[in-house]
C-alpha positions in Angstrom: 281.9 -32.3 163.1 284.1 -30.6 160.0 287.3 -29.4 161.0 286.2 -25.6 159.9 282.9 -26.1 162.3 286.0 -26.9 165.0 288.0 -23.8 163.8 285.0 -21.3 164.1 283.9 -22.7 167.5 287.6 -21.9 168.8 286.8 -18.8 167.2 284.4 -18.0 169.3 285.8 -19.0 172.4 288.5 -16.2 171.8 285.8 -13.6 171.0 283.5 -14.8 174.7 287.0 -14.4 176.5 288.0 -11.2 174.9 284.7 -9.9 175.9 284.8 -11.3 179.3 287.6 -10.1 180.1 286.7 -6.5 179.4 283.7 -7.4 182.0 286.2 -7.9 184.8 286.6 -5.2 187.6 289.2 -6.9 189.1 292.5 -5.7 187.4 294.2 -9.3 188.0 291.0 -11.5 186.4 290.9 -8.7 183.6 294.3 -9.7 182.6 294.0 -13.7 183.3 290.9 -13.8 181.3 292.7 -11.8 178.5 295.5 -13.4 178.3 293.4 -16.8 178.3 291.4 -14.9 175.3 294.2 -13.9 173.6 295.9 -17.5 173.7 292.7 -19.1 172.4 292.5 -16.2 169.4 296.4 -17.2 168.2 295.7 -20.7 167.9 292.4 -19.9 166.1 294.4 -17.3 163.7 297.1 -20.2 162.8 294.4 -22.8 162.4 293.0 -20.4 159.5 296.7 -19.6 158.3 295.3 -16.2 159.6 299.0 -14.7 159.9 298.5 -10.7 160.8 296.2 -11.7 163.5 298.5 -14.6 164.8 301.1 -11.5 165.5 298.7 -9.0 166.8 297.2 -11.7 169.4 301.1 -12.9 169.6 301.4 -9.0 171.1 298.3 -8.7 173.4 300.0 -12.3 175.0 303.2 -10.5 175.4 301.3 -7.4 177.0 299.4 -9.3 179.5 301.9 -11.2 180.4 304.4 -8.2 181.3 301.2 -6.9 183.8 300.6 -10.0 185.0 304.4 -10.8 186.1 303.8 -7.3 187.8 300.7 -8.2 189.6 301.7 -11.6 191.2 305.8 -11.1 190.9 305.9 -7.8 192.5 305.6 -7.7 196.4 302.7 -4.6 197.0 303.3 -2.3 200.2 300.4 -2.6 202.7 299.7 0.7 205.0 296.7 1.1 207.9 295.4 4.8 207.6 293.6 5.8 210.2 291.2 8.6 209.3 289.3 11.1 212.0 285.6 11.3 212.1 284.9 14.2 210.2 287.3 13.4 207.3 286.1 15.1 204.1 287.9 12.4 202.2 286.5 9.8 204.2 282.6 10.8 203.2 283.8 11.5 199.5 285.0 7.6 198.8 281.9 5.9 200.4 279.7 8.4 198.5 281.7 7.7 195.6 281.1 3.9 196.3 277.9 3.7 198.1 276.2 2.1 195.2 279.0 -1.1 194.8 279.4 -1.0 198.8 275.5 -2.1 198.9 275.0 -4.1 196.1 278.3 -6.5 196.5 278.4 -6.4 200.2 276.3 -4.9 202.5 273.0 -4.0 201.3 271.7 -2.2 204.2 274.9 -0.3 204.6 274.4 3.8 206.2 277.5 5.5 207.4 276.8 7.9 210.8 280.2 9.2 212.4 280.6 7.8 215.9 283.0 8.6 218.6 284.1 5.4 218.9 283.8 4.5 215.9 287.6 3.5 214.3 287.8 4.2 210.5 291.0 3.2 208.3 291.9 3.2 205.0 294.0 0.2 203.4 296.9 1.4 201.5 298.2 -0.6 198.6 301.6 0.8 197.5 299.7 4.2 198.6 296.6 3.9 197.1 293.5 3.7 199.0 292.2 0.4 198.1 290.3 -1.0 201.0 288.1 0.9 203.7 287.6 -1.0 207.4 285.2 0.4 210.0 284.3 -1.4 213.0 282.5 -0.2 216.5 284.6 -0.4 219.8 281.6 -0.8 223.1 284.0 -1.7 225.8 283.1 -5.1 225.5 285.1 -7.7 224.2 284.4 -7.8 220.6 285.0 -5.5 217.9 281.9 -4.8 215.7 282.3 -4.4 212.1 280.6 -2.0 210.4 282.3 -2.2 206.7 285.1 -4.3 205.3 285.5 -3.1 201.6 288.1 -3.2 198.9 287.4 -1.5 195.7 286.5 -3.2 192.9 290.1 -3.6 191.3 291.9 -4.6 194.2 289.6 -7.8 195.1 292.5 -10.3 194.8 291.9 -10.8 198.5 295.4 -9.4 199.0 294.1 -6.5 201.1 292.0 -8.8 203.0 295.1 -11.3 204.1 296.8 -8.0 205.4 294.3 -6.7 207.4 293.4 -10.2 208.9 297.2 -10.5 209.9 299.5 -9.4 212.6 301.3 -6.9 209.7 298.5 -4.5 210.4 298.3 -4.6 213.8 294.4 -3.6 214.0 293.6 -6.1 215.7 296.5 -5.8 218.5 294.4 -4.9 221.9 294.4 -8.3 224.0 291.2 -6.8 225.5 289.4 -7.7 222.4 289.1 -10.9 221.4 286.3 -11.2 218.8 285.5 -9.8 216.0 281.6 -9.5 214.4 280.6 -8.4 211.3 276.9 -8.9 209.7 275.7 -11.1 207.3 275.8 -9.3 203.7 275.4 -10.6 199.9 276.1 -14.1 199.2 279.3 -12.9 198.0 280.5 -10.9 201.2 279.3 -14.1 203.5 281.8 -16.5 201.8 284.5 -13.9 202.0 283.9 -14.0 205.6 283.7 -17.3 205.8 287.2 -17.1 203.9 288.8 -15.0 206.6 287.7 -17.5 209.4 284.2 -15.9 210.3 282.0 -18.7 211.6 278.3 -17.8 211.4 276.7 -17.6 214.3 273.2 -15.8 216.0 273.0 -13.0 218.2 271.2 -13.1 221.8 268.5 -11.1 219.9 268.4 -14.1 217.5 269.5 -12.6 214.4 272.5 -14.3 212.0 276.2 -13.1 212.6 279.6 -13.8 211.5 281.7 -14.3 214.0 285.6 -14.1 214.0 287.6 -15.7 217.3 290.8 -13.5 216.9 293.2 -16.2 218.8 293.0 -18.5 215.7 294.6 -15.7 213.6 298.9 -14.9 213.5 300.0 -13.7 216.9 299.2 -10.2 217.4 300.9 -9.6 220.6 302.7 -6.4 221.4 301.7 -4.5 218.8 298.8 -1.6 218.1 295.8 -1.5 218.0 292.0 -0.3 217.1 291.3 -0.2 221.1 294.3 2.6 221.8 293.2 6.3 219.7 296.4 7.8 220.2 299.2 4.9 219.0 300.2 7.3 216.6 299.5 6.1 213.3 298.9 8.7 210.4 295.7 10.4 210.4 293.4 12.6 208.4 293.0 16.0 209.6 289.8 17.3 207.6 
């Protein structure tokens, strides 16, 4: 193969990244896969004495590297927001992401407003990032009804948080499991991630299934089991 064959097929590596990246959802992988792009499209520009775009491509590396040291550098702020059942807000953000909430997690997703039904948003540096909902039956296991992050935020930062002591969801020593449903391909290996061990139901039916006692030490702290621990909540 001729050296310019070579150059053109570097060449098009840039372009496939440049385009990938712009593909991403997730904020961090758009600027990985950019950078990565970018990288590939300098070297191609110098092999072809291309200079102007050597310094433009020299730019977008700076740029995405600024965000990036951002992203992993900076330490984000993690909040539970616990929302009431008839929060306006609350119906507004699963309407607004109904259509990703079923076709990258839980296809047979409906959201009915339950008594005891606890709802909370995940703040990240105050911005809504991640929704949880799980159902609390008096029994000893706490059964999820949604576990989403929006599609930016899927670094599996959220996720860490609210699997760990920090957020203190999971505080009641009364509760001891946790359950969710099997979902898209994707949303299983998450679980699996987060320590969810598959499982069937009496019924017969497939379930993940998370033993809380193999996660951080939650003792003394709140909970999804006690309504009035005081945390913030929504009052439409």
């Amino acid at each position: 193969m001729s050296a310019a064959a070579v150059y053109e097929l570097i060449g098009y590596l840039g372009s496939a990244l440049v385009v990938a990246s712009l593909s991403m959802k997730s904020i961090l992988r758009l600027r990985i896969v950019g950078l990565a792009g970018a990288v590939v499209f300098c070297t191609y520009a110098t092999l072809i004495s291309a200079y102007p775009i050597v310094i433009t491509n020299l730019v977008i590396v700076g740029i995405h590297s600024y965000y990036l040291r951002q992203l992993l550098g900076s330490k984000p702020v993690f909040t539970v927001l616990e929302v009431r059942q008839g929060s306006r807000y609350l119906e507004y953000f699963i309407d607004h992401y109904i259509d990703d909430i079923r076709q990258e997690f839980l296809p047979d997703f409906h959201y009915e407003p339950k008594p005891d039904r606890y709802r909370a948003f995940i703040l990240r540096d105050m911005v809504p990032t991640g929704l949880f909902i799980c159902d609390l039956d008096g029994t000893d296991t706490a059964k999820v009804q949604l576990d989403y992050v929006i599609p930016a935020y899927r670094d599996l930062k959220v996720a860490r948080f609210l699997y760990s002591a920090s957020s203190a969801i999971f505080a009641d020593p009364t509760i001891t499991h946790v359950e969710s449903p099997p979902g898209t391909r994707q949303y299983n290996e998450y679980l699996v991630r987060m320590g969810y061990e598959k499982a069937t139901t009496r019924e017969g039916a497939t379930t993940y299934r998370l033993r809380l006692a193999d996660l951080p030490s939650q003792a003394g702290r709140r909970s999804v089991a006690d309504p009035h621990r005081g945390s913030k909540a929504n009052s439409e």
